[in-house]
Backbone as CSV, one residue per row, in Angstrom:
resi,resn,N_x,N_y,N_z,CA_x,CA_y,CA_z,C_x,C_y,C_z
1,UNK,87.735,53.389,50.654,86.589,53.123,51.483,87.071,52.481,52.785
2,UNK,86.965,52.721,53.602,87.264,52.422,55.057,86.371,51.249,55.412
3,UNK,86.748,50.044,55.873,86.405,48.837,56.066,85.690,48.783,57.640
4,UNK,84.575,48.571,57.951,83.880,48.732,58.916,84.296,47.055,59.953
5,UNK,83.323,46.606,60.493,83.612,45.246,61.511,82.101,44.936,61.538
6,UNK,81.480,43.626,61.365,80.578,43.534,60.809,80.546,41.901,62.080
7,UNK,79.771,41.570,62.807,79.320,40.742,63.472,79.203,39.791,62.704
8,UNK,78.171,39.468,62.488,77.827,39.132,61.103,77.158,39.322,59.988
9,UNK,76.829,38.164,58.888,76.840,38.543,57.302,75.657,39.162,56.881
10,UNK,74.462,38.641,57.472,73.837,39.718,57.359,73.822,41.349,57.483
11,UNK,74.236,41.733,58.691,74.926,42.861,58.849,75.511,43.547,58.030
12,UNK,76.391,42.972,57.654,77.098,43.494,56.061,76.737,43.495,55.134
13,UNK,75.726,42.215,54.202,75.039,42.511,53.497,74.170,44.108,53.684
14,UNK,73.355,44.142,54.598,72.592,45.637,54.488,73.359,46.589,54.384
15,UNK,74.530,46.609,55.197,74.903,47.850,55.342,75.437,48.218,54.218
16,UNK,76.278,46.883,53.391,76.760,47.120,51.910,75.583,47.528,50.923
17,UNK,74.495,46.924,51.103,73.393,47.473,50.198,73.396,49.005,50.229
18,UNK,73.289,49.110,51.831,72.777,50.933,51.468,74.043,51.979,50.894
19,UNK,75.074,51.005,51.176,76.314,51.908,50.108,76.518,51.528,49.042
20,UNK,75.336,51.049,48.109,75.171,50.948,46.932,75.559,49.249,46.081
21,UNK,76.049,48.480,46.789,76.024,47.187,46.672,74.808,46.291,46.058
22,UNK,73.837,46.568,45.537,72.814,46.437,45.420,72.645,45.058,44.341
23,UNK,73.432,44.666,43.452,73.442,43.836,42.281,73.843,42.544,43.258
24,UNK,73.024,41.593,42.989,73.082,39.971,43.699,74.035,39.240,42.656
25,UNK,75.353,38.786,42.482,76.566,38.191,41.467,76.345,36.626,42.110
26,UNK,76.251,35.963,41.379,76.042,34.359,41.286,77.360,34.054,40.383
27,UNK,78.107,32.443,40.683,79.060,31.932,40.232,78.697,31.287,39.231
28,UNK,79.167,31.158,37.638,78.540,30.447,36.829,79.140,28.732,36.784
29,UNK,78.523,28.216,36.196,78.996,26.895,36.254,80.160,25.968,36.133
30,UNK,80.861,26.808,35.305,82.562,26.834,34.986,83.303,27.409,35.828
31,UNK,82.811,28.251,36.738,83.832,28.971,37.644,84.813,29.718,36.953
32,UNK,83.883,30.073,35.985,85.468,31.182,35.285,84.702,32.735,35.360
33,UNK,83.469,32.810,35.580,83.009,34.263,35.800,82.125,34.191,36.911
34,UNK,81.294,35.486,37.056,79.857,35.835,37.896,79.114,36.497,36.864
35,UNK,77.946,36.197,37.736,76.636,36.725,36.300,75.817,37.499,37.388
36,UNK,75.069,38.310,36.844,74.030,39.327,37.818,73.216,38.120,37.967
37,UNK,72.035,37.798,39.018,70.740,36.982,38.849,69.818,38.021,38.571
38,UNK,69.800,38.913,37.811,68.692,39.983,37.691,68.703,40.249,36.271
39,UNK,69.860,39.594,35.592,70.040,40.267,34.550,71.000,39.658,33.644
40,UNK,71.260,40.157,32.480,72.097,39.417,31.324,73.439,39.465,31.380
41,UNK,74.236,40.380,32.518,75.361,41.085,32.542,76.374,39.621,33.098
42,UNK,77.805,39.418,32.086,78.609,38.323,33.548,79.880,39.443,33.216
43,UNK,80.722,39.030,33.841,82.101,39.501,34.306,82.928,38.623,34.690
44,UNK,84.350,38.653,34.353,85.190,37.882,34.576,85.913,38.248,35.400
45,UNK,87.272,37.961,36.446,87.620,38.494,36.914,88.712,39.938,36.622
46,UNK,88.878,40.012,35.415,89.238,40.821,34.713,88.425,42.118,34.717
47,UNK,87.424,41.731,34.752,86.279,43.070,34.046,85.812,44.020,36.164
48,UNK,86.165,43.204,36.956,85.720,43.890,38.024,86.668,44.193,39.359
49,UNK,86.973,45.737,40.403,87.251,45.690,41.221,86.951,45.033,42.559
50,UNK,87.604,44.320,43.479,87.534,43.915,44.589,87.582,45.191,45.480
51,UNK,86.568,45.356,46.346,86.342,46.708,47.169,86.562,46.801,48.502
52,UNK,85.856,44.905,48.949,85.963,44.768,50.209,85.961,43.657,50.197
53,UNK,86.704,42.860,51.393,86.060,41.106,51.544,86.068,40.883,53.045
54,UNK,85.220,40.118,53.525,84.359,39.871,55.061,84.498,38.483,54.924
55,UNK,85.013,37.609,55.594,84.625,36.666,56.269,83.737,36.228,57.490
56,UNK,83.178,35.493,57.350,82.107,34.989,58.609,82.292,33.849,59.383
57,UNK,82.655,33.023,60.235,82.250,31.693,60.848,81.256,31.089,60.861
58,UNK,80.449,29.870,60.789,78.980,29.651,61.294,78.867,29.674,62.797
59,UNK,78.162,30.206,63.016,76.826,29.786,64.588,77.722,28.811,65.215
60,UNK,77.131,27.927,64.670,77.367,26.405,65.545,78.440,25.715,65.302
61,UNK,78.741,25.759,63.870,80.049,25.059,63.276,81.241,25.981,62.749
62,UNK,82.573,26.213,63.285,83.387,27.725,62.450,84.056,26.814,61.286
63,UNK,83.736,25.417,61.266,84.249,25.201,59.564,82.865,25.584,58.401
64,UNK,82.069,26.309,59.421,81.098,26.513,58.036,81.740,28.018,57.819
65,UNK,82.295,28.829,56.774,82.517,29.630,56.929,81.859,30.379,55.702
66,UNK,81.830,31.538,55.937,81.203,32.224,54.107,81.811,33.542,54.337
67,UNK,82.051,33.610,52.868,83.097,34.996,52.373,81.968,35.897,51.532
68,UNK,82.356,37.172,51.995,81.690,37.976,51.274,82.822,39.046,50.373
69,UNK,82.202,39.324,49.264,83.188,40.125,48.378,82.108,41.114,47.664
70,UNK,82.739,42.570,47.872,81.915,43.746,47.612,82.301,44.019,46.637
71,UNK,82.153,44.042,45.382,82.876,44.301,43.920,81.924,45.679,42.987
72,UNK,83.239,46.038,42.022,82.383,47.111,41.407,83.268,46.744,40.010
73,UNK,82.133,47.815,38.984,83.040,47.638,37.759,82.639,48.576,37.499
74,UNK,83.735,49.215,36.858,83.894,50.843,36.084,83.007,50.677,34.787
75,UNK,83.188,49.976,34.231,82.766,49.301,32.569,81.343,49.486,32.743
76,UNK,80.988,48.642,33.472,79.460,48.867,33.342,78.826,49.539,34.777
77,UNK,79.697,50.403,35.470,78.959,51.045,36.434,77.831,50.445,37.604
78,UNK,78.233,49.152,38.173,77.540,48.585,38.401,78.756,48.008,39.802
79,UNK,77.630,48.055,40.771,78.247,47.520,42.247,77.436,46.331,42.902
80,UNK,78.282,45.187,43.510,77.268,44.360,44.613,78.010,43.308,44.586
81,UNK,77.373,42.196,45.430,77.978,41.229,46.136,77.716,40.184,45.573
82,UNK,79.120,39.426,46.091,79.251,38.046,45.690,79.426,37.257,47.507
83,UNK,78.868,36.391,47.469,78.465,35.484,49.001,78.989,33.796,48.777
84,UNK,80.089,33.923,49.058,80.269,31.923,49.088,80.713,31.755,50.559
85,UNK,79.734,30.496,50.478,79.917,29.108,51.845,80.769,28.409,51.586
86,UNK,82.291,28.021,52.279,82.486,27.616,52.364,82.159,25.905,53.287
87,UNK,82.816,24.984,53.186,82.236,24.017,54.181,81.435,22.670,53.115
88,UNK,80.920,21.805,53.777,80.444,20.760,52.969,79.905,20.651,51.615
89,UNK,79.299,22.192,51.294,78.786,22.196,49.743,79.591,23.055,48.972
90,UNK,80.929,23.499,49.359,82.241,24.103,48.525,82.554,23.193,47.747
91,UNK,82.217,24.033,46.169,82.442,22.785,45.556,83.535,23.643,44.449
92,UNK,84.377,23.033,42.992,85.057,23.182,42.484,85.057,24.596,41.801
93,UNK,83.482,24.988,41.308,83.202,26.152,40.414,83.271,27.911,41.565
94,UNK,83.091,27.021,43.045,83.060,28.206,43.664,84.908,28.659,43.911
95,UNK,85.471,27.111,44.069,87.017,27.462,44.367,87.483,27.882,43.149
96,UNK,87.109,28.080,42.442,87.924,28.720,40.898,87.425,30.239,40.698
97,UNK,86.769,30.552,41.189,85.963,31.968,41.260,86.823,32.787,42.154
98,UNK,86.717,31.950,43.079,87.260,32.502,44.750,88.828,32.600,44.470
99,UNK,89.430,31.986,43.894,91.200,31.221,44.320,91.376,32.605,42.852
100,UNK,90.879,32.760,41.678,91.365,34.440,40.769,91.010,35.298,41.494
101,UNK,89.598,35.297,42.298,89.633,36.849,43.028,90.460,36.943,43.952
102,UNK,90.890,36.166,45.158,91.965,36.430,45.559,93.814,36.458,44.999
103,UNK,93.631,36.157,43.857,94.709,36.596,43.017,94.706,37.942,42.199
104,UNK,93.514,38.106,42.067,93.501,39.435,41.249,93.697,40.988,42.571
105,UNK,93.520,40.315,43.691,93.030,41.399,44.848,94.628,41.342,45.406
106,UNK,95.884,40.240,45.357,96.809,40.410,45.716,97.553,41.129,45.127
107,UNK,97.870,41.240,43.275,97.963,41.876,42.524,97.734,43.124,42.366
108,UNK,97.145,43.574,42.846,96.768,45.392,42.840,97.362,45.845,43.992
């Protein structure tokens, strides 16, 4: 998939939606998986491909920053995004999520 340039995150959010990104992935409390918010499904970092990842700056502040990660999984046929802020409310469960997917994405 050819990686587009995206202003910002909104931007990418839609445009990832209409290429099928559609599933909203939330960090669970342990920071050892993501869970759909729609649904019963989690995944570990094991169970899913890394497709794409976008970084953003904030507006006003560039230590506010937020990462976007476009993920899919073969297993359960299922595509969409994961969205973390970095910056004052980065907290431990998101850096343990974040710090395997970028290990699992160096690895391949």
């Amino acid at each position: 998939m050819e990686k587009k340039v995206y202003d910002t995150l909104s931007e990418a959010v839609n445009d990832l939606q209409r290429l099928g990104y559609v599933t909203d992935f939330l960090i669970n409390e342990d920071g050892s998986c993501i869970y759909c918010s729609g649904g019963n499904i989690e995944l570990s970092p094991d169970e899913f491909e890394i497709d794409l990842i976008y970084r953003f700056e904030g507006m006003t502040d560039p230590a506010d920053e937020s990462i976007l990660f476009a993920i899919s999984s073969k297993d359960n046929l299922i595509k969409g995004l994961v969205i973390n802020s970095f910056g004052a409310d980065f907290g431990y469960r998101s850096a343990k999520i974040v710090e395997d997917l970028f290990k699992k994405n160096r690895s391949e």
